[in-house]
C-alpha positions as CSV (number, residue, x, y, z in Angstrom):
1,X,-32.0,10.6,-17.2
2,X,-30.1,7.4,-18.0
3,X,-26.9,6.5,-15.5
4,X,-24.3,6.5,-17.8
5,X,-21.9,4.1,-15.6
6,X,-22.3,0.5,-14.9
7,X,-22.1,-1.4,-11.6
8,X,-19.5,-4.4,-11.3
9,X,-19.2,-6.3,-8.2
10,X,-15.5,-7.4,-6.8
11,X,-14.8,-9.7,-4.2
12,X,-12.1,-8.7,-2.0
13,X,-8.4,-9.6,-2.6
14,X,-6.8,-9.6,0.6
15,X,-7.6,-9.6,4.3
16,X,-5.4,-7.0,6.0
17,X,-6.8,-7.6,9.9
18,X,-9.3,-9.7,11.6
19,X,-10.1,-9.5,15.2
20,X,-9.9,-13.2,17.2
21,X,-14.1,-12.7,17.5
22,X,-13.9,-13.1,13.5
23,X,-13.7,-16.5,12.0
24,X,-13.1,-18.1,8.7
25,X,-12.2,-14.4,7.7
26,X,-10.5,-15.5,4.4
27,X,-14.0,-17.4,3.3
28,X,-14.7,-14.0,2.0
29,X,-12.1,-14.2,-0.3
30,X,-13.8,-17.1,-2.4
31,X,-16.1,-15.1,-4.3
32,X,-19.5,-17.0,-3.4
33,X,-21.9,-14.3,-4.9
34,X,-24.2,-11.4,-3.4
35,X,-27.3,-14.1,-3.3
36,X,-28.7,-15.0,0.2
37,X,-28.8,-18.8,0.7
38,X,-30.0,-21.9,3.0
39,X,-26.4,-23.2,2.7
40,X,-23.0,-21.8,2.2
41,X,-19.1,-23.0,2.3
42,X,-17.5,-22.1,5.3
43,X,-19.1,-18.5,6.2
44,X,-16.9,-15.6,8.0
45,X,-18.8,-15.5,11.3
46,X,-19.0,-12.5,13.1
47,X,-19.2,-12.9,17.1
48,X,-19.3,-9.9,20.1
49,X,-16.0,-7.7,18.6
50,X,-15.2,-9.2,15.3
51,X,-14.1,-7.1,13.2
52,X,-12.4,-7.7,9.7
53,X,-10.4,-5.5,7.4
54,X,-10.5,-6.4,3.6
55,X,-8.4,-5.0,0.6
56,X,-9.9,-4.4,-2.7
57,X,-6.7,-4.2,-4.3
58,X,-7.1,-0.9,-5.9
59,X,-8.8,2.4,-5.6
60,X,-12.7,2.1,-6.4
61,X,-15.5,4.2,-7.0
62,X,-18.7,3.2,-5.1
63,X,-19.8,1.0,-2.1
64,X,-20.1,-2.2,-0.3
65,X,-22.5,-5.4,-0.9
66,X,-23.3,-7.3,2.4
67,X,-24.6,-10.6,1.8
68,X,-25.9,-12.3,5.3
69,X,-26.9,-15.9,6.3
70,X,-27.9,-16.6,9.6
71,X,-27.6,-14.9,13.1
72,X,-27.6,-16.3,16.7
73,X,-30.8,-17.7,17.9
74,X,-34.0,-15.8,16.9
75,X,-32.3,-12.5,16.3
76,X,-33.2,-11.8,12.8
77,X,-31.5,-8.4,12.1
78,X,-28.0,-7.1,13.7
79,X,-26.1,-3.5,13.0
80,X,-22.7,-3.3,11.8
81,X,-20.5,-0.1,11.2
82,X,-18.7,0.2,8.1
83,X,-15.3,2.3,7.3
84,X,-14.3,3.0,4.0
85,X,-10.8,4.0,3.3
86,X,-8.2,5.2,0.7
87,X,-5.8,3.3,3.0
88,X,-5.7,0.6,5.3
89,X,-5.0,3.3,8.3
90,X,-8.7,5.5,7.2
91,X,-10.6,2.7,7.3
92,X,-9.3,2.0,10.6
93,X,-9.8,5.7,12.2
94,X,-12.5,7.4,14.1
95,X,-14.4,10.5,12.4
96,X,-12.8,13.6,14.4
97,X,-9.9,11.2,16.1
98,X,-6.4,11.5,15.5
99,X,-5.8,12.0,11.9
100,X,-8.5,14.2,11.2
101,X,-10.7,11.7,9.5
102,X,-14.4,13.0,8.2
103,X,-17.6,12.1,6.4
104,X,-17.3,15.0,4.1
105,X,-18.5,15.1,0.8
106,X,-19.1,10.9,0.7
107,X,-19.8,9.4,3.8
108,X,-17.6,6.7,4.5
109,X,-18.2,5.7,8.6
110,X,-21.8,4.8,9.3
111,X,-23.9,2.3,10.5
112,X,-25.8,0.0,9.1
113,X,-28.5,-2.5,9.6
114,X,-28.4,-5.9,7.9
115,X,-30.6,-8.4,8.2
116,X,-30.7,-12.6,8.4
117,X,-30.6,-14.2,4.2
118,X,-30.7,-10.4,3.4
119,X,-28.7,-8.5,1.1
120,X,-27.7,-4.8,1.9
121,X,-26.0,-1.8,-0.1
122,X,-23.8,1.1,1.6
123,X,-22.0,3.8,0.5
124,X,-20.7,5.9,-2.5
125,X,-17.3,7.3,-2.2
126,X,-13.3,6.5,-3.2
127,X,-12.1,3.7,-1.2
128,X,-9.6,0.6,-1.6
129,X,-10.2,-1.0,1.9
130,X,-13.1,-1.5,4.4
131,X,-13.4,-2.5,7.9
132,X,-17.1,-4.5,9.1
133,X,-17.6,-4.5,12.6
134,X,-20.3,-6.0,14.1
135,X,-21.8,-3.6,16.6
136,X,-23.9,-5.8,18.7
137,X,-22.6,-7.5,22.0
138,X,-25.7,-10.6,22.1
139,X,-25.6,-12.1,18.2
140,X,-23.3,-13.8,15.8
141,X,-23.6,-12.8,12.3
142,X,-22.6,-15.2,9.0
143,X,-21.1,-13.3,6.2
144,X,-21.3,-15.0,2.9
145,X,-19.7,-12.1,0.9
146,X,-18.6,-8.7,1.2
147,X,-18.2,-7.6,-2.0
148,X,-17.4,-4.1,-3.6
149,X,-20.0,-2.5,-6.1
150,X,-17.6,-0.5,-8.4
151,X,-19.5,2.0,-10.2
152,X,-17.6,3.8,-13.6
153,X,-18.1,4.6,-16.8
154,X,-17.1,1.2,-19.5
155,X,-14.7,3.1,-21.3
156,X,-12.4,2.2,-23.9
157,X,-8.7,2.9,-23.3
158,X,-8.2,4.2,-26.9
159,X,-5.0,6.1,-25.8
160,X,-2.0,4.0,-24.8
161,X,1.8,4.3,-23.9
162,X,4.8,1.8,-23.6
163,X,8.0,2.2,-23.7
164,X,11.7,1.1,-22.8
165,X,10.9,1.7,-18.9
166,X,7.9,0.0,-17.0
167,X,7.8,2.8,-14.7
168,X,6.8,5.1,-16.8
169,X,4.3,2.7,-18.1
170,X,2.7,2.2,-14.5
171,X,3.3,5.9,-14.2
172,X,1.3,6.6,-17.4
173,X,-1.7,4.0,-16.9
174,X,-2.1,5.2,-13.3
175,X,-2.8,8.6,-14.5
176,X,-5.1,7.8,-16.7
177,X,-7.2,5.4,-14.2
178,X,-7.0,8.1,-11.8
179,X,-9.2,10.2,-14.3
180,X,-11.1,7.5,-15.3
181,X,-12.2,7.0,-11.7
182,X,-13.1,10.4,-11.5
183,X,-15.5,9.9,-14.6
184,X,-18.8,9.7,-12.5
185,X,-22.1,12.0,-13.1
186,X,-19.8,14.8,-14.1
187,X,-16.0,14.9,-14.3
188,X,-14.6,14.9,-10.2
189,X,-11.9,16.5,-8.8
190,X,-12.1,13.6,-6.4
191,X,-13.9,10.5,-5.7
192,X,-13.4,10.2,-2.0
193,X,-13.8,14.2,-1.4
194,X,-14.1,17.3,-4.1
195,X,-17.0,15.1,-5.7
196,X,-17.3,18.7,-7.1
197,X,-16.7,20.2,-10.5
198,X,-13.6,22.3,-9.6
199,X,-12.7,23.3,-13.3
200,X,-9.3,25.0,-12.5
201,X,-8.2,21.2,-11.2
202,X,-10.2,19.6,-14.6
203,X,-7.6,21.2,-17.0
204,X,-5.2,18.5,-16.4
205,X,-8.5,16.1,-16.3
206,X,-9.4,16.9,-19.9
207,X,-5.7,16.6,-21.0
208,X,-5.3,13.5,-19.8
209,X,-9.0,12.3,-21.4
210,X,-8.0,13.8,-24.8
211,X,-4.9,11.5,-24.2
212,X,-6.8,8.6,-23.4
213,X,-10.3,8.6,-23.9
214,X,-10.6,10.8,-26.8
215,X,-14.4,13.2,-27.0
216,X,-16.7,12.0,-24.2
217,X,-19.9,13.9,-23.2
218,X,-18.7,14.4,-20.0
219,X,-16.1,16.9,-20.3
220,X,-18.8,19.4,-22.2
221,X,-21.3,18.7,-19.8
222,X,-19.0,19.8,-16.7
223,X,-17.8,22.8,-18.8
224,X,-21.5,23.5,-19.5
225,X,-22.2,22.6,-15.8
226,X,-20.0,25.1,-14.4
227,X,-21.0,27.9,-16.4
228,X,-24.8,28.0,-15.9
229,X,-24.1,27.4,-12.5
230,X,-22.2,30.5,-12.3
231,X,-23.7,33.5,-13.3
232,X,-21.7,36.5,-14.6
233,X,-19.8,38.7,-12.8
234,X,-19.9,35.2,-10.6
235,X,-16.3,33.7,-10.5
236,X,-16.1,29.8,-11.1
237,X,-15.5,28.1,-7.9
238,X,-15.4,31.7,-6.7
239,X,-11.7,32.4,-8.1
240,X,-11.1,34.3,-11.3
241,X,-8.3,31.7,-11.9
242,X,-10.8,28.9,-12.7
243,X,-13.1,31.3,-15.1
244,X,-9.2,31.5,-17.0
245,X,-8.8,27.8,-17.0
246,X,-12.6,27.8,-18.4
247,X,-11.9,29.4,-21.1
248,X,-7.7,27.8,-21.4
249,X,-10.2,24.5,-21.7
250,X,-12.7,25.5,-24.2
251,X,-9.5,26.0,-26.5
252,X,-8.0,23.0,-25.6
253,X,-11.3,20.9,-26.6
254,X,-12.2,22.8,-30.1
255,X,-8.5,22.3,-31.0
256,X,-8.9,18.5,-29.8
257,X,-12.2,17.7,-31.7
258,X,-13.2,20.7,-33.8
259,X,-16.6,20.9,-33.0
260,X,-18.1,24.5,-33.8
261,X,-21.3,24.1,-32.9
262,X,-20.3,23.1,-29.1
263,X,-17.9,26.5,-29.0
264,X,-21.2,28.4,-30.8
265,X,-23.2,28.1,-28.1
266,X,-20.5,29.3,-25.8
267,X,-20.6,32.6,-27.6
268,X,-22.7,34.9,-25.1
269,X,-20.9,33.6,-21.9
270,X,-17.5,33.5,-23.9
271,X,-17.9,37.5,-24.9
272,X,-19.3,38.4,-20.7
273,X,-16.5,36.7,-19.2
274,X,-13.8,38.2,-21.6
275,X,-15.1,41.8,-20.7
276,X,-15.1,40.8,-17.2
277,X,-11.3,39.5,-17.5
278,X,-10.2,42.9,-19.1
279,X,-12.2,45.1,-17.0
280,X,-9.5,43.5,-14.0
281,X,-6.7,45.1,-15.9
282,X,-4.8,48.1,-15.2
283,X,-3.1,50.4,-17.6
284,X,0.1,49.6,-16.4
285,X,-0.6,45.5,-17.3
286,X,-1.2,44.7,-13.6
287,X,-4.6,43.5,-11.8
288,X,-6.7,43.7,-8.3
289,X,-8.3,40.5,-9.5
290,X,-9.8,39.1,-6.3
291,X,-9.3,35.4,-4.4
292,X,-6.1,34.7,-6.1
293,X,-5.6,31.4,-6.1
294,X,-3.5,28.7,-8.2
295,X,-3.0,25.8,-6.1
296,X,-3.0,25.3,-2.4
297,X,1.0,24.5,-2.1
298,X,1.8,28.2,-3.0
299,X,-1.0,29.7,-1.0
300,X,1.6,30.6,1.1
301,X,3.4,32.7,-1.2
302,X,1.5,35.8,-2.5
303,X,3.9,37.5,-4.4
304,X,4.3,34.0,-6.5
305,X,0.6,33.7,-6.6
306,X,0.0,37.0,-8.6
307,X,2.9,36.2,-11.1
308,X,1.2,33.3,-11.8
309,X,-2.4,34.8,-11.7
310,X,-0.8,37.5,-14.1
311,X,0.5,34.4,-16.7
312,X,-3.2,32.6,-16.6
313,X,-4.7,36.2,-17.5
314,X,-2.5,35.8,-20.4
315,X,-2.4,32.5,-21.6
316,X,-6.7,32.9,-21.0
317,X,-7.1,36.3,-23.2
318,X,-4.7,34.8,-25.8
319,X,-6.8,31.8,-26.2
320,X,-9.5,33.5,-26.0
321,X,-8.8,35.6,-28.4
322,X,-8.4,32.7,-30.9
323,X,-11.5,31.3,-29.9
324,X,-13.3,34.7,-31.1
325,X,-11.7,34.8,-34.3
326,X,-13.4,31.2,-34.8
327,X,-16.8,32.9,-33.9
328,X,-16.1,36.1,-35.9
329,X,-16.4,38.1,-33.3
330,X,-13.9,41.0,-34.1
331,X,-14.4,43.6,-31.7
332,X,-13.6,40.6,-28.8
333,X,-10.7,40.0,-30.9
334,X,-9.5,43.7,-30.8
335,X,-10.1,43.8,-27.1
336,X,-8.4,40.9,-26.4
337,X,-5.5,41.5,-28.2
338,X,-5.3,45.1,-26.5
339,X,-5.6,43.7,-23.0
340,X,-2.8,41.1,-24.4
341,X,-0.6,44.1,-24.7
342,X,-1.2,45.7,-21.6
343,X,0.0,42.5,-20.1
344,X,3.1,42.5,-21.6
345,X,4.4,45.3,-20.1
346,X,4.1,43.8,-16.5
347,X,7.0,41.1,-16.3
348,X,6.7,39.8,-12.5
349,X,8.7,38.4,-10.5
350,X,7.8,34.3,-10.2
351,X,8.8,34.9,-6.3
352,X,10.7,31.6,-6.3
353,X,7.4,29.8,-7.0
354,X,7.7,26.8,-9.3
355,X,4.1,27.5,-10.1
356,X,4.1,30.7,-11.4
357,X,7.8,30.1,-13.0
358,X,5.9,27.7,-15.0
359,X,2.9,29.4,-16.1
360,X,5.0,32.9,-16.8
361,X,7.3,30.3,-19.1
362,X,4.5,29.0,-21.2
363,X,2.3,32.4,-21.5
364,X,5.9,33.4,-23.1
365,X,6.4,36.0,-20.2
366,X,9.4,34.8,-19.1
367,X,12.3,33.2,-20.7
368,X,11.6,28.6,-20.5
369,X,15.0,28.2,-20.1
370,X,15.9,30.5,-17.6
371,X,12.3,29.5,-15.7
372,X,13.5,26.1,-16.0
373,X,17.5,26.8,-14.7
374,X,16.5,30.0,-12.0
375,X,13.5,28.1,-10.7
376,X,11.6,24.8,-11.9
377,X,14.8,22.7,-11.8
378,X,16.4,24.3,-8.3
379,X,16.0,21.5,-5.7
380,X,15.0,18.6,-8.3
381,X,11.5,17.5,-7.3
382,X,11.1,19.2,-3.8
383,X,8.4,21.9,-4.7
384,X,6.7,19.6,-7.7
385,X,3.1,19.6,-6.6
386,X,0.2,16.7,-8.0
387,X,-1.6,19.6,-9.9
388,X,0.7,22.3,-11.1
389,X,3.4,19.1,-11.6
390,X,1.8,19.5,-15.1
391,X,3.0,23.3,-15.9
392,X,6.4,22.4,-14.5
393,X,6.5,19.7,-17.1
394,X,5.4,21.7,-20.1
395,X,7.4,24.5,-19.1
396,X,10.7,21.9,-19.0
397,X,9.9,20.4,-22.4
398,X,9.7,24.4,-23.6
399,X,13.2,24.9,-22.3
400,X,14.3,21.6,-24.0
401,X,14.4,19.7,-20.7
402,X,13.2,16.4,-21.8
403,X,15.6,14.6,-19.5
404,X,14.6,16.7,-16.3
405,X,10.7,16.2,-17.0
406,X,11.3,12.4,-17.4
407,X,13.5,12.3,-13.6
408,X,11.1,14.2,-11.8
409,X,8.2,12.0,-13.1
410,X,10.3,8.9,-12.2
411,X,10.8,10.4,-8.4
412,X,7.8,12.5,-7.3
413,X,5.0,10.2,-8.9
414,X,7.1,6.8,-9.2
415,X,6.7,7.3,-5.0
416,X,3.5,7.3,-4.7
417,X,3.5,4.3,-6.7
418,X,6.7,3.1,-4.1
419,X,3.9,3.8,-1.2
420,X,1.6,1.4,-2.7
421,X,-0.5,4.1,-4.5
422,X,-3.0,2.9,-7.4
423,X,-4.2,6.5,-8.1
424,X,-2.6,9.7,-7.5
425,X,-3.1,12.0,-5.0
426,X,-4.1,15.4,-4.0
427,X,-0.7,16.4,-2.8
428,X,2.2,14.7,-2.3
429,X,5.7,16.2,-1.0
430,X,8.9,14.5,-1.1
431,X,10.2,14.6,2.4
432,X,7.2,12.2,3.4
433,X,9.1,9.5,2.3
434,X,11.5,9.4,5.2
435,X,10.3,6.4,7.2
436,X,6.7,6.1,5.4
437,X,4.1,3.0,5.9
438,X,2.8,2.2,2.8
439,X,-0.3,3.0,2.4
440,X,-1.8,-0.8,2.1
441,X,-0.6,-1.8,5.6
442,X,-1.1,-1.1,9.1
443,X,2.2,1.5,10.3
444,X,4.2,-0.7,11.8
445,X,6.2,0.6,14.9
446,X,8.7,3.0,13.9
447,X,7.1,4.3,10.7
448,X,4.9,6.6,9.6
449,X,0.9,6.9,8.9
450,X,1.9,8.8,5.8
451,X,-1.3,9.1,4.9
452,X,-2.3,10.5,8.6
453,X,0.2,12.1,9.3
454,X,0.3,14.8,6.5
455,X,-1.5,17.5,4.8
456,X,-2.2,21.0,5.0
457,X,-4.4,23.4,4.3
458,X,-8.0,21.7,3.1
459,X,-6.5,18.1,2.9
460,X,-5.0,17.4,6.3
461,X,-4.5,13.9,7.9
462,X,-7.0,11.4,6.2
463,X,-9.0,14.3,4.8
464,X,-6.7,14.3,2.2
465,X,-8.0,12.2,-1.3
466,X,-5.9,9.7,-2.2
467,X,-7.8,10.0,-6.0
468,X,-7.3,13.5,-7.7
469,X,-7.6,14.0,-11.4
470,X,-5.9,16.9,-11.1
471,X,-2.2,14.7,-10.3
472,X,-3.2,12.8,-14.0
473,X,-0.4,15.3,-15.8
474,X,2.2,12.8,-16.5
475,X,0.0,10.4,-18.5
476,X,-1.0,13.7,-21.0
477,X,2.2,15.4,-20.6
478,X,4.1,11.7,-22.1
479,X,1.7,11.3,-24.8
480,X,2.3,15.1,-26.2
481,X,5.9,15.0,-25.7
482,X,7.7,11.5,-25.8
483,X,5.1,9.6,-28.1
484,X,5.4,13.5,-30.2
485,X,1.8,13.9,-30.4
486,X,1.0,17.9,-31.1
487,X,-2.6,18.5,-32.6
488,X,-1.9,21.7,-35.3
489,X,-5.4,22.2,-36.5
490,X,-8.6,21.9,-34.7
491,X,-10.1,18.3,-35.4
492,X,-6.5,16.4,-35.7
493,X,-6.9,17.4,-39.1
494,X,-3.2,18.0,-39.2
495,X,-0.6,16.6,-36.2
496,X,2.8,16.8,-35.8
497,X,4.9,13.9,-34.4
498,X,7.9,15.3,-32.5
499,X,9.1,12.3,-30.1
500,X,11.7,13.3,-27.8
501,X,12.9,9.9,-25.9
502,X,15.6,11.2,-23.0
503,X,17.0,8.3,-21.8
504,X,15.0,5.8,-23.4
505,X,15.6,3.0,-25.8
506,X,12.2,2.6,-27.3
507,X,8.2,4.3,-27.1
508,X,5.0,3.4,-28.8
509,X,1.6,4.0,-28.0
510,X,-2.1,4.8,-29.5
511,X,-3.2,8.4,-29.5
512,X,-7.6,9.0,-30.5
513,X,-8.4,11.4,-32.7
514,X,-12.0,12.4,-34.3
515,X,-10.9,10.2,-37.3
516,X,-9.4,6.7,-35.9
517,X,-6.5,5.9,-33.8
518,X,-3.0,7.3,-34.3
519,X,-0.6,4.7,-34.0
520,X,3.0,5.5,-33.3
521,X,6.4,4.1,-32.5
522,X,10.0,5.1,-32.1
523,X,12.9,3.6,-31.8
524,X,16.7,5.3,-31.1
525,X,19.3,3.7,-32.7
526,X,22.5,3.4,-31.9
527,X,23.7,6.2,-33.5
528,X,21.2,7.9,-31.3
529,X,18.9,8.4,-34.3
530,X,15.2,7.8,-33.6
531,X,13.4,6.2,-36.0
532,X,9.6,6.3,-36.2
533,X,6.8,4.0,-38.0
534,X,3.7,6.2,-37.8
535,X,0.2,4.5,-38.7
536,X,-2.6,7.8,-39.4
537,X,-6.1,7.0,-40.0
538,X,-8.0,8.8,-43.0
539,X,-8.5,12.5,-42.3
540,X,-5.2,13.2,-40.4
541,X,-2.4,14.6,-42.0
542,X,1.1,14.3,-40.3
543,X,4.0,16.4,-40.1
């Protein structure tokens, strides 16, 4: 099978750290090429304890290229240890030490053995910053480069947003590169850890690529990916949750591109899942549905958890009984629809979650407004999580909160940005923003190794990825609702154009569709009037 990605080689931007055994150290900086040669200008040189921390300038996908000239005397091979990091403080910590560091998933500590006018590869995994050390106490080693070997897919950004406020923009483009990063083999939850088709976390994933990259073969290859490998009554991922967002997805993509004969051959694992969905439900519109889960930040609150659970059993039989009216399958269709109404007489309680507010606001469960006053909007941002962030958007624009959405997008993911961020993370939580380090510097006395320091659950300390797809919401969630793009019938064939600006001036941006791009802008007057040029392609019809 043919690698769909390409390799490009970067030379480091920046050197963070260099121990006094390290010479020349900014040489590396120069870009000299990954070919061994007799002569080079100015080396880094190595010597017993150099070491040498180098800054890529933004989150990568892939490894190092180590291009060596000559050694000490006759030695003609030396070992150095590598550290990759998402920031400058992982690449500096010890597998098991303080901050929790690991090789899971992509190993980014080992050791490695280069030799004299050789050139050696290392590693696959997320990273922004790596620390060389040579290992050996009797040789001095001559570096010519050090250069990254970022592999991704060459895609085309045929989605785009700008508007009156450049954080937003930033905001926007960093969203989308997080998901573009996370574009390898199959779509990733993460390219540092979760190098794992999680598709529960990919909803926001696809959004964002329908947003920006428009129909790519990877997103029905994961969806296809996932299902074979999990045979019914299997549970994606093992949590009924992610067989919802399965199907949520499925709907999400016809409606996107239209392509029947993709959702065809989803019939026969489309009509065993739905069974398996209803079977879960009780008369009363309850469930027992096992391993509730719908993300880790309201693990901790159960009640909250099965209100949202209930809302995704909703929002999945009601698209899924959409999806069998496509197919003609109208005994599904009867069955879904009555499981529909056994679900409405259950109204629970969101439990204070933001989560399950969310979700119970856009399955129509609950009241957008009052989610949005009672419960999404109490405490501003404090309770926003990376992945669910998304719900808590939609269900604000439901209420008519245009103005909320764009504030909490400015503060919770503007600081990560303010932390030196290039891609979003796996969680993220206000209050670590009282005397953070950024993440692109050593902590200096008196701060804190924000990226150490926190995490719970299955991302503590530097466990935690610094590259999630699943934090991408904003860059989908301003397309759809301040740019006003709404896809009304499967294909694009019809799309309404809605913008809703808050507090800005001015928006425009580029939206893909199966027929061309949509081209859009908007512009408020003083009056507070917006006025829109609007640029279709051939086969789309707006409204």
């Amino acid at each position: 099978m043919r690698d769909p990605r390409v390799r490009e080689y970067l030379n480091p931007v920046r050197v963070v750290w260099a121990t006094e055994q390290a010479d020349n150290v900014e040489g590396l900086l120069r870009g000299h090429g990954g070919q061994a040669s007799f002569h080079a200008d100015s080396p880094c040189v190595l010597r017993s304890g150099g070491s040498v921390l180098l800054d890529y300038g933004k989150e990568l996908n892939g490894g190092v290229q180590i291009t060596c000239l000559y050694m000490e005397g006759d030695q003609k091979n030396a070992k150095l240890r590598v550290r990759f990091g998402e920031s400058a403080m992982e690449a500096m910590s010890e597998v098991g030490g303080p901050g929790g560091a690991t090789n899971d998933h992509a190993v980014r500590d080992q050791l490695v053995d280069v030799s004299f006018l050789g050139t050696t590869e290392i590693g696959m995994t997320g990273f922004r910053f790596v620390r060389i050390d040579l290992m050996d106490t009797n040789v001095a080693v001559q570096l010519k480069s050090v250069r990254a070997v970022f592999v991704y897919r060459d895609l085309e950004y045929k989605g785009s947003f700008a508007s009156s406020d450049p954080l937003l923009d930033q905001i926007w483009m960093t969203g989308a590169y997080t998901v573009h990063l996370n574009m390898q083999e199959y779509l990733f939850d993460g390219v540092k850890r979760d190098r794992l088709v999680w598709i529960g976390d990919l909803h926001p994933e696809t959004s964002t690529v329908q947003a920006v990259f428009g129909e790519q073969e990877i997103v029905p290859a994961s969806l296809d990916f996932i299902r074979d490998d999990t045979a019914l009554p299997g549970w994606m991922n093992t949590f009924p949750s992610y067989s919802l967002w399965w199907i949520i997805i499925q709907y999400d993509w016809y409606r996107q591109h239209g392509n029947l004969a993709y959702l065809q051959e989803q019939t026969t694992y489309l009509r065993g899942l739905l069974a398996q969905i209803i079977a879960e439900i009780r008369e009363d519109g309850t469930n027992d549905a096992p391993n509730p889960f719908l993300d880790w930040p309201s693990h901790d609150n159960p009640a909250g958890v099965r209100a949202g659970l209930h809302a995704l059993f909703y929002l999945a039989l009601d698209r899924g009984a959409k999806l069998c009216e496509i197919l003609e399958l109208t005994p599904e269709v009867a069955a879904c629809e009555a499981a529909l109404a056994k679900l409405r007489l259950h109204r629970p309680d969101p439990a204070g979650s933001k989560q399950a507010a969310a979700l119970l606001a856009l399955a129509g469960l609950m009241d957008a407004a009052e989610a949005n006053r009672d419960v999404i909007a109490v405490g501003g941002s404090q309770g926003v999580s990376t992945f669910y962030g998304y719900y808590m958007l939609e269900a604000r624009a439901d209420a008519g909160d245009i103005q909320g959405a764009l504030d909490c997008i400015r503060e919770y993911w503007g600081a990560m940005l303010a932390l030196g961020a290039t891609t979003f993370w796996e969680d993220f939580d206000l209050a670590w923003m009282e005397d953070a380090a950024r993440i692109d510097e050593l902590t200096p006395e008196g701060k804190i190794d924000v990226h150490g320091a926190y995490g719970r659950f299955c991302y503590i300390g530097y466990r935690h990825s610094l590259c999630h797809g699943w934090a991408s919401g904003p860059t989908a969630w301003l397309s759809r609702h301040v740019l006003g793009v709404e896809v009304v019938e499967p294909g694009c064939a019809v799309v309404r154009i809605r913008p809703q600006l808050g507090d800005l001036a001015w928006v425009e941006g580029t939206y893909p569709t199966p027929h061309g791009i949509l081209r859009v802008r908007h512009e408020k007057g003083e009056d507070g009037k917006i006025v829109s040029e609007i640029s279709a392609p051939p086969g789309v019809r707006v409204i």
